[in-house]
C-alpha positions as CSV (number, residue, x, y, z in Angstrom):
1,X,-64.7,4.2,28.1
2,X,-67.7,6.2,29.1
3,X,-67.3,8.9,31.0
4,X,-69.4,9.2,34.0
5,X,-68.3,12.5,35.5
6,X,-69.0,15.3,33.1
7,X,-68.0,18.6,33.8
8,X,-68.9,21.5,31.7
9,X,-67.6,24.9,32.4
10,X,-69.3,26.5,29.6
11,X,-70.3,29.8,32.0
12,X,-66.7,29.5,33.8
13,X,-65.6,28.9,37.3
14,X,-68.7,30.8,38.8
15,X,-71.0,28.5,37.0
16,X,-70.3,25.1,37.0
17,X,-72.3,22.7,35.8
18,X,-71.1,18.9,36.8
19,X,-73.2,15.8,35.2
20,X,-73.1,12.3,37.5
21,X,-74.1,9.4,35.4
22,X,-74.5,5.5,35.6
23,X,-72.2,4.5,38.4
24,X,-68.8,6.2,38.7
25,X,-65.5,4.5,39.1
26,X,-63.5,5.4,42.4
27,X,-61.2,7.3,39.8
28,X,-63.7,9.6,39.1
29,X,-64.9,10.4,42.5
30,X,-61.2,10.9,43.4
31,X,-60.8,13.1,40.2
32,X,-63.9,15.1,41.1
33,X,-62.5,15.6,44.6
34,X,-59.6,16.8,43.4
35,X,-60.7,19.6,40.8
36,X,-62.8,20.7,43.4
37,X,-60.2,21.1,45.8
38,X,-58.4,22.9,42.8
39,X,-61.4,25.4,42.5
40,X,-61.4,25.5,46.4
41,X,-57.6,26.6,45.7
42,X,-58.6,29.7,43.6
43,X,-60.9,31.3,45.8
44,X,-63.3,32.6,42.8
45,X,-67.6,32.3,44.7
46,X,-69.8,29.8,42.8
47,X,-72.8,28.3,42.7
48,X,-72.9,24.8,40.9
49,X,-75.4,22.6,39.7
50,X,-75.3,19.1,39.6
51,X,-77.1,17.2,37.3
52,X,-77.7,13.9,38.9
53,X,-80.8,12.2,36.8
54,X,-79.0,9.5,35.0
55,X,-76.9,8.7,38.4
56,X,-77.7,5.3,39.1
57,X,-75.4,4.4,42.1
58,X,-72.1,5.8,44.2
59,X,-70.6,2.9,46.5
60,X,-70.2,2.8,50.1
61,X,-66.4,4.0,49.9
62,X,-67.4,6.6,47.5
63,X,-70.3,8.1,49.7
64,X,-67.5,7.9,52.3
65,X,-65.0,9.8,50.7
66,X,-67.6,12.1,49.6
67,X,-68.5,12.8,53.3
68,X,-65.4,12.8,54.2
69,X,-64.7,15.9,51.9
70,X,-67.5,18.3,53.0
71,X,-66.1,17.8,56.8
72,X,-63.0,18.7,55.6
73,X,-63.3,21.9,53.5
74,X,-66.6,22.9,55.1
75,X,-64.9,26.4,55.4
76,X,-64.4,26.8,51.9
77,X,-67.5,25.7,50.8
78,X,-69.4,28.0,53.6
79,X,-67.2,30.9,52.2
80,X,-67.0,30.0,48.3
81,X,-70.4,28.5,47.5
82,X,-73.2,30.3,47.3
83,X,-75.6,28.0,45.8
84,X,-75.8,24.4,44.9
85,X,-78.5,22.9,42.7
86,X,-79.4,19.3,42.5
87,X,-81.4,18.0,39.4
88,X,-83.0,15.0,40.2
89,X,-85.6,13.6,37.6
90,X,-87.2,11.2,39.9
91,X,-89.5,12.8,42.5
92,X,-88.5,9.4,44.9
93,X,-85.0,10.6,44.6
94,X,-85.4,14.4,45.1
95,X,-87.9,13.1,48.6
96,X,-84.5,11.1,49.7
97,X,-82.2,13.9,49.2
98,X,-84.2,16.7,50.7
99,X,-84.7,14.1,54.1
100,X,-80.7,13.1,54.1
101,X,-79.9,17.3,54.1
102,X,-82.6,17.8,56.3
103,X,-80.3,15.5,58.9
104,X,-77.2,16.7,57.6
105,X,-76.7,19.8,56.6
106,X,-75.3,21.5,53.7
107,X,-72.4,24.0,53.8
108,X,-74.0,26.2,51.3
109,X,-77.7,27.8,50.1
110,X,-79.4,24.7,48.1
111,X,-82.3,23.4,45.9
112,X,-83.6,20.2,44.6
113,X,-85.1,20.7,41.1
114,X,-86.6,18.6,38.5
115,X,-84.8,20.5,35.5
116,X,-81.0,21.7,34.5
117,X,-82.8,25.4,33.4
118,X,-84.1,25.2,36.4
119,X,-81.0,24.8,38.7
120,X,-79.2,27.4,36.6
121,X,-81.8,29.5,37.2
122,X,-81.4,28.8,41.1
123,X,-77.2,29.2,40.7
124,X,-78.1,32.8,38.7
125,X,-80.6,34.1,41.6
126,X,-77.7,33.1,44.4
127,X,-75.2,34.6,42.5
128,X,-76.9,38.0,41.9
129,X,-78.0,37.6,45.8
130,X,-74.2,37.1,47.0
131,X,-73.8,40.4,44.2
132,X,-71.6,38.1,41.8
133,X,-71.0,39.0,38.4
134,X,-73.7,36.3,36.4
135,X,-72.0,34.9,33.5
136,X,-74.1,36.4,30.3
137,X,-74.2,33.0,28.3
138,X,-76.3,31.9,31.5
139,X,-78.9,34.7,31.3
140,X,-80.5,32.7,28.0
141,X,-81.1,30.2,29.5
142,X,-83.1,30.7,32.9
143,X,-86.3,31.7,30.5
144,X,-87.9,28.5,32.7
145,X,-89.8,28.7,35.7
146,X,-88.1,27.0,38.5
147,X,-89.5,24.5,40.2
């Protein structure tokens, strides 16, 4: 079974990077709630970036419980997150996002970018900002201008 939430903590819990692909199974939501919650739990800042180009739907119920998250821990993302980056492929997409968090908005710093390197780069800048230790194995690869 494909996996359609990917999490890679190559640069540790100040760095995640979380990959949303093809359409998600309530289990996976759930799960992603959860370890998020978990991270919540451990009080260690981040900045994440979420790689959302091959995402192709989330379903009512999901968008719900989604929502329904961010009311809940706003605190902890307010006091935890310092950045969030979104990479979005499609410029139609990134348009949609940036006028659904210009009506609601985010809990935390964020950016809408057409490239991974470039939300990384983002996630490094609002870490060193916040004065966060950057994790070194990040440093390589913010060579890219951002968007």
């Amino acid at each position: 079974m494909a996996r359609n939430v990917i999490f890679d903590e190559r640069f540790g819990p100040s760095l995640p990077i979380v990959t949303v692909q093809g359409e998600p199974s309530d289990a996976e939501v759930r799960g992603f709630l959860t370890r998020s919650e978990l991270a919540y739990s451990a009080k260690v800042p981040y900045a994440a970036v979420f790689v959302l180009e091959k995402l192709t739907t989330l379903s009512m119920a999901q968008r719900r419980s989604i929502a329904a998250h961010l009311r809940e821990h706003r605190s902890e993302l307010q006091e935890l997150c310092v950045g969030q980056a979104y990479v979005m492929s499609s410029v139609l997409a990134r348009m949609i996002l940036r006028t659904i968090f210009s009506i609601q908005p985010q809990p935390a710093p964020w950016t809408i970018v057409s490239e991974v390197n470039s939300g990384i780069q983002y996630c490094v800048q609002r870490l060193r900002l916040s004065g966060l230790e950057v994790p070194a194995d990040a440093l390589s690869l913010i060579s890219a201008p951002s968007d």
